[in-house]
TORKE-761897 format. One line per field, with one value per residue: x, y, z of N, C-alpha, C in turn; chain; residue in one letter. Coordinates in steps of 0.1 Angstrom, whole numbers, plus 2048, in hexadecimal, padded with zeros to 3 digits. Example, Ala and Ser with C-alpha at 12.3 -4.5 7.8 and 13.67 -1.06 7.14 Angstrom:
BEGIN
nu <- [884,880]
nv <- [7C7,7EA]
nw <- [84E,847]
cau <- [87B,889]
cav <- [7D3,7F5]
caw <- [84E,847]
cu <- [884,881]
cv <- [7DF,800]
cw <- [84E,84F]
zavo <- [A,A]
badren <- [a,s]
This chain:
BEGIN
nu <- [BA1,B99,BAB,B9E,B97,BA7,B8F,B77,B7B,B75,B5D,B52,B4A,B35,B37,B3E,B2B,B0C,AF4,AFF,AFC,AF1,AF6,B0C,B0F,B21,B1E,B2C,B31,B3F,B44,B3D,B3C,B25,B12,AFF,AED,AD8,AC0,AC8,AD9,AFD,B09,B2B,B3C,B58,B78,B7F,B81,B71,B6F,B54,B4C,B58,B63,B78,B82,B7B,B6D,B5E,B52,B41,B2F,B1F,B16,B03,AF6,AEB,AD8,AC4,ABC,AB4,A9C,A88,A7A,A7E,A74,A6E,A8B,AA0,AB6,ACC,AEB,B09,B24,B45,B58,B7B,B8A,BA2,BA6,B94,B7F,B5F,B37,B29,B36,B4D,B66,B82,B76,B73,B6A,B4C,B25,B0C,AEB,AD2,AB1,AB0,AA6,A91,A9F,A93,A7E,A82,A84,A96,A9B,A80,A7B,A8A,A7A,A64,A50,A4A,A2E,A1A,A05,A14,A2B,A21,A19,A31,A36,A21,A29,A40,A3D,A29,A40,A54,A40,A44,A5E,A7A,A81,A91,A9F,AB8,AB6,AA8,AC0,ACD,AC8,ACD,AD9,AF3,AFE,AF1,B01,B1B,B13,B16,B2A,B40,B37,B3F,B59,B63,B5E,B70,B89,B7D,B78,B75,B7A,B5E,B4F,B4C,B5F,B51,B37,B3A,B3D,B27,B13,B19,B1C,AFE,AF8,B02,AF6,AD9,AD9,AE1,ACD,AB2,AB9,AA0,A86,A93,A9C,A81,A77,A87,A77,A5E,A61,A6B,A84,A95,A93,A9F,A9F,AB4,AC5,AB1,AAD,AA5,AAD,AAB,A90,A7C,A63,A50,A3F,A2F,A3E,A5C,A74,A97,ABC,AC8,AD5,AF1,B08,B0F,B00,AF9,AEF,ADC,AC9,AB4,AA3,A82,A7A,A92,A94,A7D,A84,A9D,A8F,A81,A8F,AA0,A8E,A89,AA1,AA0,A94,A78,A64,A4A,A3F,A52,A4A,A2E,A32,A3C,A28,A12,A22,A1F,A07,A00,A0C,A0A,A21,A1F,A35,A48,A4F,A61,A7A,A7E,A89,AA6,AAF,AAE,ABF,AD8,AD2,AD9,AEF,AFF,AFA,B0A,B23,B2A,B2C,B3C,B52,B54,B69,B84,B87,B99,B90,B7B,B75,B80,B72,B59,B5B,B5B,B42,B37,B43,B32,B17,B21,B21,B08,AF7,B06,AFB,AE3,AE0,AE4,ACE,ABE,ABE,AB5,AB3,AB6,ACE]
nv <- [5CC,5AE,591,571,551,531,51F,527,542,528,524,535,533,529,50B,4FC,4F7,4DA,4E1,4FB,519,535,54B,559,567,574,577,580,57B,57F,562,552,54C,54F,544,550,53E,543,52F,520,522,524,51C,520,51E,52E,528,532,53D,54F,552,553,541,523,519,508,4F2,4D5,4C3,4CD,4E6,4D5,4C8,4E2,4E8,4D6,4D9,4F4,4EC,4DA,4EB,505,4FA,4FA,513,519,503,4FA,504,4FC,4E9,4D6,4C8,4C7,4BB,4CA,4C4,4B9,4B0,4AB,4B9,4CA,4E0,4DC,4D8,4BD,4AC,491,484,492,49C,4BB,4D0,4E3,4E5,4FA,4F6,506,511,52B,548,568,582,59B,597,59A,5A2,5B8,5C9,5CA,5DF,5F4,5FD,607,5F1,5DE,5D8,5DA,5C8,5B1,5B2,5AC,591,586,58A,57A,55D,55B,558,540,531,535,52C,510,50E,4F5,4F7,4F2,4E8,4E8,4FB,50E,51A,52B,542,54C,564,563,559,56F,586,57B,579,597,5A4,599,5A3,5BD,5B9,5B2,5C7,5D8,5E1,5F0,606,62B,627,61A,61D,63B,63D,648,640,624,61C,62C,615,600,601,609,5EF,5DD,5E9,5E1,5C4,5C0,5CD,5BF,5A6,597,594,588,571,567,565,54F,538,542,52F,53C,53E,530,51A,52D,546,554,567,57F,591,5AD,5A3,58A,581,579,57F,566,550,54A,550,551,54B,54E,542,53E,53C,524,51F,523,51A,52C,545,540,534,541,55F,562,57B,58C,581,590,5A6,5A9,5AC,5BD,5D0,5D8,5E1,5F8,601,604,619,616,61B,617,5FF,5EB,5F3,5E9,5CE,5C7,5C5,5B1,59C,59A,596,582,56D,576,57E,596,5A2,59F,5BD,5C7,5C6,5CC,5E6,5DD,5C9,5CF,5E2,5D2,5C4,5D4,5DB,5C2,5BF,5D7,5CE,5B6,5C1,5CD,5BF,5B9,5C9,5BF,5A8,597,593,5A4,5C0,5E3,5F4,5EE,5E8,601,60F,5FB,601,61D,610,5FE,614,61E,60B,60B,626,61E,60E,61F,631,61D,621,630,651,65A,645]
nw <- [390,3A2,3A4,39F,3B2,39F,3A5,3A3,38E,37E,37E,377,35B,342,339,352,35A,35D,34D,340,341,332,33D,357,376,395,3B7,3D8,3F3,417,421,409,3E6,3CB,3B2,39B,381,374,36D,386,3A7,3B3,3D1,3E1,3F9,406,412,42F,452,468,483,490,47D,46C,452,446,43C,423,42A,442,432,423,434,43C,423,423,43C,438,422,42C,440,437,425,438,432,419,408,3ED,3DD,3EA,3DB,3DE,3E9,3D2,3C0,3BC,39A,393,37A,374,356,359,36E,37A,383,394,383,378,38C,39F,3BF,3C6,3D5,3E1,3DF,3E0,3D6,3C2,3BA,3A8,3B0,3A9,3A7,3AB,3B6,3D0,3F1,3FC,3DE,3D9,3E9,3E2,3CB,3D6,3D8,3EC,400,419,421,416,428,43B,433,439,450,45F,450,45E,47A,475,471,485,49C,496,497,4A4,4C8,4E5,503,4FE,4EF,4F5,509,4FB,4FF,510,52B,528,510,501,50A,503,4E2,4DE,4E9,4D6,4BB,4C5,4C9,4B4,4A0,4A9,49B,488,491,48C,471,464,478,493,4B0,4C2,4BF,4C0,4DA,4E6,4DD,4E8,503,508,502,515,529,525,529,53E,54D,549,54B,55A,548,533,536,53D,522,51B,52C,522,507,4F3,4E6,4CD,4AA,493,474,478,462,45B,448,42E,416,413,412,3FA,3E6,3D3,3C3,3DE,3FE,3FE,416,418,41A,436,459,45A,462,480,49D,4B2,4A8,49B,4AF,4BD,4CE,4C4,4C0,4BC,4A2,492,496,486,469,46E,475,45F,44D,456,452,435,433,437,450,456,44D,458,474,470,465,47D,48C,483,487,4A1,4A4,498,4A6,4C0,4CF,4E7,4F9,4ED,4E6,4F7,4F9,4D7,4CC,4D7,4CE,4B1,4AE,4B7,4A1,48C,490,48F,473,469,46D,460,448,448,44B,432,42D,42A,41B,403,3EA,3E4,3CE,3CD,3C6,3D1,3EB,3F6,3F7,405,41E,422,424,43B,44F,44F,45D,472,47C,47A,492,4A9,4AB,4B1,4CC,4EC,4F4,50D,512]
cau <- [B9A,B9E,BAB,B93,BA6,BA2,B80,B70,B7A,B6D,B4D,B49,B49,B25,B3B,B40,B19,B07,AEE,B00,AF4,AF7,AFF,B0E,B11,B28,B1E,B30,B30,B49,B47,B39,B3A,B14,B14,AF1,AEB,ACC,AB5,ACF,AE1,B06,B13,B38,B44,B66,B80,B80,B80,B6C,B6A,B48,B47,B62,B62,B89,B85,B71,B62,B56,B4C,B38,B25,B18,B0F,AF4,AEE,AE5,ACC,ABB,AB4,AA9,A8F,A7B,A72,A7E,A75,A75,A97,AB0,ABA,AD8,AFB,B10,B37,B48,B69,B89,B8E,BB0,BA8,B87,B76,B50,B32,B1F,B3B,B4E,B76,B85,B6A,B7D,B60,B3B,B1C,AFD,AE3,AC7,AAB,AAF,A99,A91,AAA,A8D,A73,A8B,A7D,A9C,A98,A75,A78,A8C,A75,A59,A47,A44,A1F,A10,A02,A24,A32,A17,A1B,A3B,A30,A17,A31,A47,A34,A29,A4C,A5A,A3B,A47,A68,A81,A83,A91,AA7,ACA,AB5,AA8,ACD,AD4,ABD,AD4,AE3,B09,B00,AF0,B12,B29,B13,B19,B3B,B43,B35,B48,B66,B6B,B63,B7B,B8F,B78,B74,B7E,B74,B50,B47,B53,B5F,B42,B2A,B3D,B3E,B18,B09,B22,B17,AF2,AF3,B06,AEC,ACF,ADA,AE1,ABE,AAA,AB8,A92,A84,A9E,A95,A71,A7A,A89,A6F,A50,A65,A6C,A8E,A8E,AA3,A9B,AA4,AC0,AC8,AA6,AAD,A9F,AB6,AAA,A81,A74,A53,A4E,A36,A2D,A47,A6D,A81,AA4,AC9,AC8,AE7,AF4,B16,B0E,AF0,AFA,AEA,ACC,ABF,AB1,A94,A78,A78,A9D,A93,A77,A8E,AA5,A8C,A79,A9B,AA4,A83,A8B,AAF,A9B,A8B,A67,A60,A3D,A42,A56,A3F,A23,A3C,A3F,A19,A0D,A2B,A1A,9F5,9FD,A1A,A04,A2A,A21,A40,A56,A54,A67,A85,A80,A94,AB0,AAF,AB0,AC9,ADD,AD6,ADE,B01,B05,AFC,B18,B30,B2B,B2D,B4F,B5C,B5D,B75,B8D,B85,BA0,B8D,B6E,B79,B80,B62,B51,B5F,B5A,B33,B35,B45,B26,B0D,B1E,B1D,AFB,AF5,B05,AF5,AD2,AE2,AE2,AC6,AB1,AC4,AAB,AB9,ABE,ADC]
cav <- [5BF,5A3,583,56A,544,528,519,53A,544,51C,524,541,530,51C,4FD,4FA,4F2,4D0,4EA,502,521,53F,559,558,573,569,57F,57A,57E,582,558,549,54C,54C,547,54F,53B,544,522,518,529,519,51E,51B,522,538,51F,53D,53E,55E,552,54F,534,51B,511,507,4E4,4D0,4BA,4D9,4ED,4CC,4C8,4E9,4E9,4D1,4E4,4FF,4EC,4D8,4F6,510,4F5,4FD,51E,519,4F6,4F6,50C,4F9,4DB,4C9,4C7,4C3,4BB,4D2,4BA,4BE,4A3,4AF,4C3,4D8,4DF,4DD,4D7,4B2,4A3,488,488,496,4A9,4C4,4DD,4D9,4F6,4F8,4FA,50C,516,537,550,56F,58B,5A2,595,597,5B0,5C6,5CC,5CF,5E9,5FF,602,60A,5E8,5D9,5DF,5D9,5B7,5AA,5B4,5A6,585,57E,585,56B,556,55A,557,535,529,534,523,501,506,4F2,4F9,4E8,4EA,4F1,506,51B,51C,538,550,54F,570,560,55A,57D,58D,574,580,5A4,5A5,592,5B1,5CA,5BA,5B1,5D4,5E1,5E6,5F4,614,631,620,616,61F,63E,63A,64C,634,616,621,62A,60B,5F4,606,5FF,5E4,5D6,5EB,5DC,5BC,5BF,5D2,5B8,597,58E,597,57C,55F,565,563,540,531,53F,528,547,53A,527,518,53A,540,55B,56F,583,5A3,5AE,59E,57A,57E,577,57B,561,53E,54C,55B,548,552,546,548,53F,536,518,51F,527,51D,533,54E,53A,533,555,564,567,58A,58D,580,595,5B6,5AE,5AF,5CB,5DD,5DA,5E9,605,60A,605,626,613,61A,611,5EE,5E7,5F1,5E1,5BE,5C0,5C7,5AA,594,59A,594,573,566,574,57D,5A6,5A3,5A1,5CC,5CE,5BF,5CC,5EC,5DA,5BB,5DB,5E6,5C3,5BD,5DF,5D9,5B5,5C3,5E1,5C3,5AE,5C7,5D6,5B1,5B6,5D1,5B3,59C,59F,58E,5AE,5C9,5EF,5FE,5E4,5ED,612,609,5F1,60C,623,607,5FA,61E,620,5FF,610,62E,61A,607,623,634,618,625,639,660,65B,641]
caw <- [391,3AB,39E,3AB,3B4,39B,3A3,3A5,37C,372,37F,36D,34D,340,336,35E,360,357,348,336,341,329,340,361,37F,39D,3BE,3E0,403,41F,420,400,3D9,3CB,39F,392,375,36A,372,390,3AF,3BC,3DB,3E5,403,40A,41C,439,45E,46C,490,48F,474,467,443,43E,435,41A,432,449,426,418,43F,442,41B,424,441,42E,417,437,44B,42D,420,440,430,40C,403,3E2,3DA,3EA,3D5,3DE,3E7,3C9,3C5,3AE,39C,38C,373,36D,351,35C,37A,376,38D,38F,37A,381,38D,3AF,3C3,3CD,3DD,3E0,3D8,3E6,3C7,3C5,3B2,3A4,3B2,3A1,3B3,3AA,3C2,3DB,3FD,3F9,3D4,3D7,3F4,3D9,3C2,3DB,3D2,3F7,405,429,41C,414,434,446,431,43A,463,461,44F,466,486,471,472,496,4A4,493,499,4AF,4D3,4EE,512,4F9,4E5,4FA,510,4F3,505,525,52A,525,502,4FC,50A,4F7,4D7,4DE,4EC,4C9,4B6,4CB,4C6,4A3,49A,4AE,491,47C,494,481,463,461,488,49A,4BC,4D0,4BC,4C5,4E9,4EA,4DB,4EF,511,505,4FE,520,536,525,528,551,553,544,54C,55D,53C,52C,53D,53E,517,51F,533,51C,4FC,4EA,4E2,4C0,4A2,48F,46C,477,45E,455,441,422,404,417,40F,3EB,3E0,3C7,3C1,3E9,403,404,41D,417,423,447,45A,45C,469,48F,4A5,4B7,4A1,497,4B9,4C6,4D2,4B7,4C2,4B6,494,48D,49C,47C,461,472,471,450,447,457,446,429,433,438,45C,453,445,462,47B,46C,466,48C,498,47E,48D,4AC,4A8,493,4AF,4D1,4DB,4E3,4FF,4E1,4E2,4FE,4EC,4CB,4CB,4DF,4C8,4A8,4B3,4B7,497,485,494,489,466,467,471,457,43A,44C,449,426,428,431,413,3F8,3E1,3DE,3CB,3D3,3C5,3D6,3FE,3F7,3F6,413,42A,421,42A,449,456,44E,463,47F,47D,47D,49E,4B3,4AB,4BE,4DC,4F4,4F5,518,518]
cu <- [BA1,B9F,BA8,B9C,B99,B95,B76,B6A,B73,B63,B42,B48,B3C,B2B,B3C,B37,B11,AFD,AF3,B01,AFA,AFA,B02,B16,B13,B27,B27,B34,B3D,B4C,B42,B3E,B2D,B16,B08,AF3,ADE,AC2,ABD,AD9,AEB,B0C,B1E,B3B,B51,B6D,B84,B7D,B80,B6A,B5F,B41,B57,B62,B70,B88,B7C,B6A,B56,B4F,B3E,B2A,B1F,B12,AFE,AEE,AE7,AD5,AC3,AB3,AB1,A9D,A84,A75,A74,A7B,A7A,A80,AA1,AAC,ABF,AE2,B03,B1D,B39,B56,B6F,B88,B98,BB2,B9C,B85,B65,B45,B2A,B27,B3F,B5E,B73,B78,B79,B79,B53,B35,B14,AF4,AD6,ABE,AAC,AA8,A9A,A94,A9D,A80,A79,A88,A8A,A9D,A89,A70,A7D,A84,A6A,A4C,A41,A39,A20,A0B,A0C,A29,A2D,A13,A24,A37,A2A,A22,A3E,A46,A31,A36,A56,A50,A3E,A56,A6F,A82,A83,A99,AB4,AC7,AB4,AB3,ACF,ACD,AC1,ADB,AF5,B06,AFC,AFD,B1B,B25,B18,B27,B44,B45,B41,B57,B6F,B63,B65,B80,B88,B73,B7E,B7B,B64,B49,B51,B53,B58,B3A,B29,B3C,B2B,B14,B10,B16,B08,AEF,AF7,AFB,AE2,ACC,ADA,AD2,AB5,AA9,AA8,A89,A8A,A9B,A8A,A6D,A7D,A7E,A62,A57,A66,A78,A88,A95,A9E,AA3,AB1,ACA,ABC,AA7,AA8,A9E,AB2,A9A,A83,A67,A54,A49,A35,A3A,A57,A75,A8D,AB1,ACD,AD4,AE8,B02,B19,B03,AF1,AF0,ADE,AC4,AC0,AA3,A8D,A7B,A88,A9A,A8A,A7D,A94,A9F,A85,A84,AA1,A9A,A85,A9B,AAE,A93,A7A,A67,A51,A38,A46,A4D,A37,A26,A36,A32,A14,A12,A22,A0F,9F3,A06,A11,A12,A28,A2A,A4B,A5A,A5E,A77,A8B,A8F,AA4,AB9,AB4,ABF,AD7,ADD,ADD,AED,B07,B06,B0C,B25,B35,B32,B3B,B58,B60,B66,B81,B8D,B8D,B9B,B7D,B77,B78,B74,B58,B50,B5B,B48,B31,B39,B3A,B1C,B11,B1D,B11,AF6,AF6,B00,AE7,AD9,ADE,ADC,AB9,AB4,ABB,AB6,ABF,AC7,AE3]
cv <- [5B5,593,577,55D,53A,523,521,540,534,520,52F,541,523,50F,4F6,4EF,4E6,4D7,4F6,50E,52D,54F,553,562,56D,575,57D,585,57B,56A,54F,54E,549,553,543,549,53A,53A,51F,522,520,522,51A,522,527,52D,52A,537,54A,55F,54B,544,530,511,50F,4FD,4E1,4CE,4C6,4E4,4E1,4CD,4D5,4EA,4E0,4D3,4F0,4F7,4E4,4E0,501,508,4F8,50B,520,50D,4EF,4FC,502,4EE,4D0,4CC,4C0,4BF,4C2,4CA,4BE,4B1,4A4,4B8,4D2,4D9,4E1,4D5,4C9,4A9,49A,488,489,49E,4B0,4D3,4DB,4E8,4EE,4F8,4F4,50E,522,541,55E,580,599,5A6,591,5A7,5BB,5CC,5D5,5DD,5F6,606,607,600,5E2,5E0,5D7,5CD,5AF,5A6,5A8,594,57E,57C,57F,55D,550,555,548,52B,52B,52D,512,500,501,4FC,4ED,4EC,4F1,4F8,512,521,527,542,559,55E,571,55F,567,585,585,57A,58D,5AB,5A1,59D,5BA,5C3,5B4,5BF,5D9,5E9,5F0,605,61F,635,61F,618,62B,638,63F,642,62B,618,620,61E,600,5F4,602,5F5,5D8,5D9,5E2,5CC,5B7,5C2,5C7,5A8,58E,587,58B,56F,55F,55D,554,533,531,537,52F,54A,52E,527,51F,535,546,565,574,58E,5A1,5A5,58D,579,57F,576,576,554,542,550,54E,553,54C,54D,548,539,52A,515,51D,524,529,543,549,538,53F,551,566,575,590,589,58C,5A6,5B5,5B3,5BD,5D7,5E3,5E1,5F4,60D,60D,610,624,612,616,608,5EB,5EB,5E9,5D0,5BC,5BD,5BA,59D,58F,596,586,56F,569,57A,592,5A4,5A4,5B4,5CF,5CA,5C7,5D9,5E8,5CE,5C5,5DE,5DC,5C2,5C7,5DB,5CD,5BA,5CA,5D7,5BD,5B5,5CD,5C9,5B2,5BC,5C9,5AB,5A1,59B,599,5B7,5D6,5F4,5FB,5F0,5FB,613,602,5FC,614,61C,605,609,626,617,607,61D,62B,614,614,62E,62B,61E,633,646,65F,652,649]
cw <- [39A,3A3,3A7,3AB,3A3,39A,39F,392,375,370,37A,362,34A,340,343,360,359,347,33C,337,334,330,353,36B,38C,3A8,3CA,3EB,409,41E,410,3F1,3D2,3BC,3A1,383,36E,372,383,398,3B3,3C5,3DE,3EE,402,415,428,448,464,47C,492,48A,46D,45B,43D,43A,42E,423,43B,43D,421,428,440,436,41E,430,43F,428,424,436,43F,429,429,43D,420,406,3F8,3DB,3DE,3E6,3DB,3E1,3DD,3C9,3BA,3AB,393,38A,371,360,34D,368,375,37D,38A,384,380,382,39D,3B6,3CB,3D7,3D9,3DD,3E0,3D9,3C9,3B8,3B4,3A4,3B1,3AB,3B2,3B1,3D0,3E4,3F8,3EB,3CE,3E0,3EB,3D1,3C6,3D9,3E3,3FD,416,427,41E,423,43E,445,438,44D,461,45E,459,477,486,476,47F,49F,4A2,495,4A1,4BA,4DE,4F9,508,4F3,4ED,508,506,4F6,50D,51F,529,519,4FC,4FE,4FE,4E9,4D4,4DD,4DE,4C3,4B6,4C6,4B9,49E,49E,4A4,487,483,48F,473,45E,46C,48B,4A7,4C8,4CA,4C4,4D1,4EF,4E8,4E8,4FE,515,508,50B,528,531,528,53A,553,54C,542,553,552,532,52A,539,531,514,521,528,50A,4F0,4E0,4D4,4B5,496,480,46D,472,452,44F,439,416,405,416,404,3EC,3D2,3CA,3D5,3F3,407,40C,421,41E,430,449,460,464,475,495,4AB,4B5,49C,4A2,4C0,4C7,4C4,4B4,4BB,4A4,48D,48C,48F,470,466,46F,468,449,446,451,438,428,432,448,460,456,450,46F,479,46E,477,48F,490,483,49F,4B0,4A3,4A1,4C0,4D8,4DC,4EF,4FA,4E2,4EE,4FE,4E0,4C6,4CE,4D4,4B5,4A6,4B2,4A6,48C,484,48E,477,461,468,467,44D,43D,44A,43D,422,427,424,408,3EA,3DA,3DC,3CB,3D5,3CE,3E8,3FC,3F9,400,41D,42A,429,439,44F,456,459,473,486,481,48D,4A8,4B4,4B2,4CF,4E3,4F5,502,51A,511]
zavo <- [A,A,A,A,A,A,A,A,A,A,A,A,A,A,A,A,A,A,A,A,A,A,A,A,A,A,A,A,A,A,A,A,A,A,A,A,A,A,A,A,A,A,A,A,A,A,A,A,A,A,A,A,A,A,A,A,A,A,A,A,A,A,A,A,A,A,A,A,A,A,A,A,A,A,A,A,A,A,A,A,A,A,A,A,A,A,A,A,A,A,A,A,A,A,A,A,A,A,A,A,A,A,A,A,A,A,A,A,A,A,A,A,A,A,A,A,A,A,A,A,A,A,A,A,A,A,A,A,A,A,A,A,A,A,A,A,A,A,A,A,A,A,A,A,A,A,A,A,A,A,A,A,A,A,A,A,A,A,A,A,A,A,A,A,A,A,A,A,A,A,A,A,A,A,A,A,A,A,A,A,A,A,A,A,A,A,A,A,A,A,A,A,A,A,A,A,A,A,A,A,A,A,A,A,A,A,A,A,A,A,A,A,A,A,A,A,A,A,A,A,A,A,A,A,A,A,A,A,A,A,A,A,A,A,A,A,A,A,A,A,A,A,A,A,A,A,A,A,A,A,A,A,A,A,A,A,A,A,A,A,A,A,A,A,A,A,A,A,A,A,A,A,A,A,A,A,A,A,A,A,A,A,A,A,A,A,A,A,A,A,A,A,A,A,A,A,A,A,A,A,A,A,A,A,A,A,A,A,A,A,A,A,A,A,A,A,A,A,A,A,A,A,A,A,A,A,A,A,A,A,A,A,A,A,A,A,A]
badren <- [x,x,x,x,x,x,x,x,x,x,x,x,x,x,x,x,x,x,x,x,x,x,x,x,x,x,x,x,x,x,x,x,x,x,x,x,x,x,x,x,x,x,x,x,x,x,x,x,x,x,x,x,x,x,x,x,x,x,x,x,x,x,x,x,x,x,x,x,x,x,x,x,x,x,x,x,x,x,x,x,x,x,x,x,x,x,x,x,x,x,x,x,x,x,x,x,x,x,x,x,x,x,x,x,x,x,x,x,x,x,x,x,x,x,x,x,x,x,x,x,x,x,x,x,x,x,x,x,x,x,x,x,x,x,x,x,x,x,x,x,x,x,x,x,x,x,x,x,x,x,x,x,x,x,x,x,x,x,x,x,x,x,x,x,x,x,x,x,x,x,x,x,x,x,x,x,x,x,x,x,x,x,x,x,x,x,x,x,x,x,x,x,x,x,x,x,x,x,x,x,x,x,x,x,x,x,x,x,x,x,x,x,x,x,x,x,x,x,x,x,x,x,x,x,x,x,x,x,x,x,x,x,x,x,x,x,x,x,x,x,x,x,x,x,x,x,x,x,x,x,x,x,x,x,x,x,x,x,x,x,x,x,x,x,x,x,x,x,x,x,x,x,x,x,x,x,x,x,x,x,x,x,x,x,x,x,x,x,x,x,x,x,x,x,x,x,x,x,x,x,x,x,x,x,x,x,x,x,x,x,x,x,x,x,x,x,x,x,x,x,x,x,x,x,x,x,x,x,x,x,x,x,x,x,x,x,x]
């Protein structure tokens, strides 16, 4: 067993909570801490610096908490609540009390992990309707969202390399491990030609306002069907990663469909994406954009090999997945590169 720090063990006790709860399940990601308490979700950030995103201080932990709950209301409205302070009175820690603040939460309404797309894909529950909900949904909410001159500067072909180049070289290390070294070689190679061959294609992307302050991180475990379709969890860390191509957002959930072994669903996602949105130029992207995101997946889940705070059993399970990830990456890759 990993011994978790201080705040970590308060919060896994009901007395912590204004509420009480009677049971409480504490899940966690490469940056956060996330205690299910039944009626109420808390978020706590990890004081970490991944490159990518910088949560080492309070102040930078408390600013992007209500970054977080902003920018999810535009597709979860009623889930995210509030930023809380969690305080040390000197002889507890406990959330919404009153004393030192000593770390903040996001707090959520509790949504039912069961109507959750990757759960429901397990059990063979997701239908062609569904799918086809959330493309409308979604189509709904990239036509409303922000775009503008700095938004759509993240289209340029220097910020698609800077994304990629990123990739490649924080799982350097991990080749070997979770990527062999012909993989990494192929996708890399890919993914630079495609990128030379279709700078027209890029722009065009630019000019038709195709750029857009996206939700960013679309996979499965981030749709709910429940009281109509929430799609939570978007990133707040980075624009960088939020402002893309539509056609890059819809590429992630389409991809995860298909790791989900529904090549179907994901088809269907896309063509429904396409007839509500008018964008059919998006296909000449999509594998490329697949591909991109498969890899960012395999990345992530290799990061946790790194985190001393997840336990063994745990990483031995995450190595499987991310080499599943990269397995889906370069399988978008045409035979002939």
């Amino acid at each position: 067993m990993v011994e978790q720090p201080p705040l970590v063990q308060a919060l896994l006790t009901p007395a912590a909570y204004p509420h009480h709860p009677e049971k409480i399940e504490m899940v966690q990601t490469q940056m956060s801490f996330i205690f299910l308490t039944g009626d109420y979700v808390y978020k706590v950030k990890k004081p970490v610096d991944l490159g990518y995103l910088d949560y080492t201080t309070l102040e930078k932990r408390k600013h992007f908490c209500h970054q977080e709950v902003i920018l999810n209301r535009r597709l979860c409205p009623d889930v995210y609540l509030d930023v809380v302070p969690i305080i040390d009175d000197k002889c507890d820690i406990s959330v919404e009390g009153m004393g030192e603040t000593i770390e903040y939460a996001v707090k959520m309404r509790q949504l039912p992990q069961e109507r959750t797309m990757d759960h429901l894909l397990k059990n063979n529950q997701v239908t062609r309707e569904m799918v086809e909900q959330v493309a409308q949904r979604l189509a709904s909410f990239h036509q409303e969202a922000e775009t503008n001159e700095m938004i759509a500067s993240y289209g340029d072909l220097n910020i698609l390399a800077t994304n990629t180049e990123e990739n490649f070289t924080q799982t350097e290390k991990y080749i070997g491990v979770t990527i062999s070294p012909g993989k990494y070689d192929v996708i890399k190679s890919y993914t630079e030609a495609f990128l030379k061959e279709n700078t027209a294609l890029f722009r065009q992307r630019m000019r038709d306002d195709r750029i857009r302050d996206c939700h960013g991180d679309l996979h499965a475990a981030h749709v709910c069907f429940t009281n109509g379709i929430c799609i939570f969890d978007c990133i707040e860390f980075n624009e960088r990663f939020r402002f893309s191509d539509v056609a890059n957002e819809v590429a992630f959930l389409a991809m995860d469909l298909d790791y989900h072994g529904r090549t179907d669903l994901s088809r269907h996602f896309v063509e429904s994406y396409m007839e509500a949105s008018g964008d059919q130029e998006m296909m000449k992207l999509l594998d490329y954009y697949k591909c991109y995101r498969a890899y960012v997946r395999g990345k992530v889940e290799s990061f946790k090999l790194d985190d001393p705070l997840i336990p063994a059993e745990e990483k031995a399970r995450v190595k499987d997945i991310a080499r599943r990830y990269f397995d889906l990456a370069q399988s978008y890759i045409p035979k002939d590169n």
